[in-house]
N, C-alpha and C positions, 0 to 999 in steps of 0.2 A: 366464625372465620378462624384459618388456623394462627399462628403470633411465630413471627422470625425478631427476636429480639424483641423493640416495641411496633413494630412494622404488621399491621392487619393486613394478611394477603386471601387472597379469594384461591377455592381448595385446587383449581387448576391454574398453574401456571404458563402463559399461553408463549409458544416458543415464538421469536421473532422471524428465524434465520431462512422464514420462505420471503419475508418483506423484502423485495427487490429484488428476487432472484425467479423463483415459481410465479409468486404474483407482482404482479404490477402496482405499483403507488394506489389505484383507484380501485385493487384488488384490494390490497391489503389496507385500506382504510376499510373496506366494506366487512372483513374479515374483525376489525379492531372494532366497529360500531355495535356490533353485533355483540360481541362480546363483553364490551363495557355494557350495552341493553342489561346483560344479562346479571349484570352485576359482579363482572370480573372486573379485576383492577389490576394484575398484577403481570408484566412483560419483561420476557428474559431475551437479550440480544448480546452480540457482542462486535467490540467494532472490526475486524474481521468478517462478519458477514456482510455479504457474501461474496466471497474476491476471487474467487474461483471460480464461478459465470460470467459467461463470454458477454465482453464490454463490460462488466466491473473490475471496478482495482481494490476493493473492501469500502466499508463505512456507509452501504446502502441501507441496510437494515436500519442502524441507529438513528440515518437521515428520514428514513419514509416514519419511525414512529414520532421524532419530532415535528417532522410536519406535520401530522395529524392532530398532537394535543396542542401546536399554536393553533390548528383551524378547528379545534372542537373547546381551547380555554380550557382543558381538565388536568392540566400538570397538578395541579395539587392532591386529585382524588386519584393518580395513581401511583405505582409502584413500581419502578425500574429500574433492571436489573440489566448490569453489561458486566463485558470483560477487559481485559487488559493479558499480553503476554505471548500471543502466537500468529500475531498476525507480521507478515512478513514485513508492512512497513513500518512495524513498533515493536519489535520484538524484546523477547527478552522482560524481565525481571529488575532490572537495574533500576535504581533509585531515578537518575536523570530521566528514563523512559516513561517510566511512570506517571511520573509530573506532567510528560509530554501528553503521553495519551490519555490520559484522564482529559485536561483540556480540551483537544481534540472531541473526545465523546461530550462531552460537556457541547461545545460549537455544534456537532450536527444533532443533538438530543435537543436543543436549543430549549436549554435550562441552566440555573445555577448550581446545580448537584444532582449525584445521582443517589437512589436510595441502598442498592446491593451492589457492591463493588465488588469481580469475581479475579483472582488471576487464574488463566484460563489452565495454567499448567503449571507443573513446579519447572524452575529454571536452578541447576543444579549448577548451573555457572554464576549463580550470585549468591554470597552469602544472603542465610534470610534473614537476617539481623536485617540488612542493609533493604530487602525488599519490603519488610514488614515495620522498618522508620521510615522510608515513604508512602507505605499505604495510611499509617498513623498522621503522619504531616495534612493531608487530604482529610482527613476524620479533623482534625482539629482545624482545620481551613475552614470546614464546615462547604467542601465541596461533596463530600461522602458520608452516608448516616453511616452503615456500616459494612461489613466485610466478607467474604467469602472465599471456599475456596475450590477450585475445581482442578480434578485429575492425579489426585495425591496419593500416594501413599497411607495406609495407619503412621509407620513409623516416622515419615517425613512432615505431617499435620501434628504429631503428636509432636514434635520438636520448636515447629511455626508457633503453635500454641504457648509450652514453655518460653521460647525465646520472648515473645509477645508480650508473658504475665511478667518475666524476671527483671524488664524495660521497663515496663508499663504501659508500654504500646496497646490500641486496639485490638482484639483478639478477633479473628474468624469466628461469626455467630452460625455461619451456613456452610454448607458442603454440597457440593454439584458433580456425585459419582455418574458413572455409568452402570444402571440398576434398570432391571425390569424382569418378567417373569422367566425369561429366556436366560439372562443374564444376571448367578446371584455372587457373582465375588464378594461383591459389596458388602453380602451377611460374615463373612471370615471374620474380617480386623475392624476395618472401618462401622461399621455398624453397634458393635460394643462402643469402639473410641467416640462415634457420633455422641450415642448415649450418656457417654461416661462425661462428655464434656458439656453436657446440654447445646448441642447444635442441633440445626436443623436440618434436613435432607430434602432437595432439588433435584431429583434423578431426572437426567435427560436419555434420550434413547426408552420411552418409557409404552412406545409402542415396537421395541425390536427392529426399528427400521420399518416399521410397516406390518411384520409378520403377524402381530398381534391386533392387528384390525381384524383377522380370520381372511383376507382378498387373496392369499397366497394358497395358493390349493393345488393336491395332485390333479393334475389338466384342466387344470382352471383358464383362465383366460390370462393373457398376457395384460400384467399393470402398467399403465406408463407413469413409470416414477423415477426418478434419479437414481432411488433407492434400493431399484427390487432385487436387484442381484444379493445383497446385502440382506433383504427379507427373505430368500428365497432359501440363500443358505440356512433356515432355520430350519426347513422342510425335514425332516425326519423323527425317528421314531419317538423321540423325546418330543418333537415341538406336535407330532402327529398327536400324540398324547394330552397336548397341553390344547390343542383347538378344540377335543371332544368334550372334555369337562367345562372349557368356556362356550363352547357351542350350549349344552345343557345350563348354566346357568343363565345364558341369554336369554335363553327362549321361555326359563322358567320367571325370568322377572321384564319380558316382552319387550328386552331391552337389544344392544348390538353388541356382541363380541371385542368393540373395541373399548365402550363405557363398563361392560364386563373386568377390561384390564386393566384400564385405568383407574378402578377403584380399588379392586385387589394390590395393586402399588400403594396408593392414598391411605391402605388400608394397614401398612408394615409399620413396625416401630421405627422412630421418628422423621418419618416421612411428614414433610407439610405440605406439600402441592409437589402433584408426576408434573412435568415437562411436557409439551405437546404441541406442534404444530396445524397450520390447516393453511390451503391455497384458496379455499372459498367458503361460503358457510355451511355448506351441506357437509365438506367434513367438519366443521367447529360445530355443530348439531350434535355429533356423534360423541366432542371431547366433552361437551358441556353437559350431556347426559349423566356422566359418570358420578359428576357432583351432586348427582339426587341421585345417589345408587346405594342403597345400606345393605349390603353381601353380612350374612346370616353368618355366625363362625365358622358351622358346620362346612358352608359353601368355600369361604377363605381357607379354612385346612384344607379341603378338595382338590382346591385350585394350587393352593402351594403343593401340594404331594407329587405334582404332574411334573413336578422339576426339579426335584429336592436332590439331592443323594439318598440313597437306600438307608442309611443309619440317620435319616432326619427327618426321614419318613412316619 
């Protein structure tokens, strides 16, 4: 299993953010059963999802995974991971907020602590001195193992960091970019500074919105997904590119184009578990494949080549 600090997490990290929105409570326990079966443990939510579906106000997500581990007893054999910082009725970064919403997740996670604590954005309205002595206050409360940080900057992480060590505050062990084969910003800055500071990487968006499932095709069929507009803009001759060589290594290890992607992700420097969701099991079939998926080097440079820039080629 791969190590986020002292934290054994399972090689996919299974997104939360369709619990209560795509699937229904009875869905997404089905979706969660499934996937503890399988010896996953490890679920990223944040309390924010999902408050943007009609008839939620946010804090579904976090509510449907604590129901299910009081009605399955397994808070201890997992690993949960939320946010804090962009959700509209907790906004913000500020020391008081913080306090606020951690509780808050805490109540509908209905446990005593959470084990990855993410802020979800940098808030350039608060000093992070001021953000990162509350998220430490929490770590020593022993409501928080440890820390993360999602949507940052290199330059702005690398400063969270300093500020952190020169205090003594808990330091961010994790990082939650947006990275996938479609999308490599994340190799520029962040990816050295991940390295260089021994963090770990949680790339969410780790199927392109969808596109890298391979469903998205010229005159394909119409998906019905929240998402496909967003998938669909990958359609061209880069991404037309990147479906043929994952098409070929699909078919040559008798697997699907989207455990294809998901491991070529799992498969980059210091990546510990892609991100991924699923509304039923037949897609959590397809994420769960990836974690028995050993892609050959020759096939990983392949697949990296389809989206590189020409001088990284």
């Amino acid at each position: 299993m791969p190590t986020i600090a002292e934290l054994n997490v399972f090689p996919l990290n299974l997104g939360g953010n369709t619990f209560g929105w795509t699937a229904t409570e009875d869905e997404s326990f089905d979706v969660l059963d499934a996937y503890n079966a399988a010896g996953g443990n490890f679920i990223d939510t944040a309390d924010m999802y999902m408050f943007r579906a009609p008839g939620n106000t946010g804090g579904e997500s976090e509510t449907v995974i604590g129901n299910w581990m009081a009605a399955r007893g397994n808070r201890d054999e997992m690993v949960i991971a939320t946010k804090v910082g962009k959700w509209d009725r907790r906004p913000g970064l500020s020391a008081e907020n913080i306090k606020a919403a951690a509780e808050d997740s805490l109540r509908r996670l209905r446990t005593d602590h959470i084990d990855l604590y993410y802020t979800h954005f940098d808030d350039p309205e608060v000093p992070l001195a001021e953000t990162l002595g509350a998220l430490d206050a929490l770590v020593r409360e022993g409501k928080v193992r440890y820390l993360g940080a999602s949507n940052y900057s290199a330059p702005r992480l690398a400063e969270a960091l300093s500020i952190a060590d020169s205090n003594g505050f808990a330091r961010y062990v994790a990082l939650q970019p947006h990275y996938n084969l479609m999308e490599r910003d994340y190799e520029r800055e962040l990816a050295p500074l991940a390295e260089r500071e021994n963090l770990s990487t949680l790339p969410y968006f780790g199927l392109a919105k969808g596109f890298l499932t391979g469903k998205y095709r010229d005159g394909g069929d119409t998906v019905d997904s929240p998402r496909a507009a967003g998938a669909r803009s990958y359609l061209d001759e880069r991404g037309r590119r990147a479906l043929a060589v994952l098409d070929e290594v699909a078919a040559a290890h008798g697997t699907s184009v989207t455990a294809v992607s998901l491991a070529w992700l799992a498969s980059r420097p210091t990546v510990a578990a892609p991100i991924a969701s699923a509304r039923n099991r037949r897609q959590l079939d397809d994420l769960l494949a990836s974690t028995r998926l050993e892609l050959t080097a020759d096939e990983v440079r392949a697949i990296s080549a389809t989206t590189a820039p020409p001088t990284e080629q």
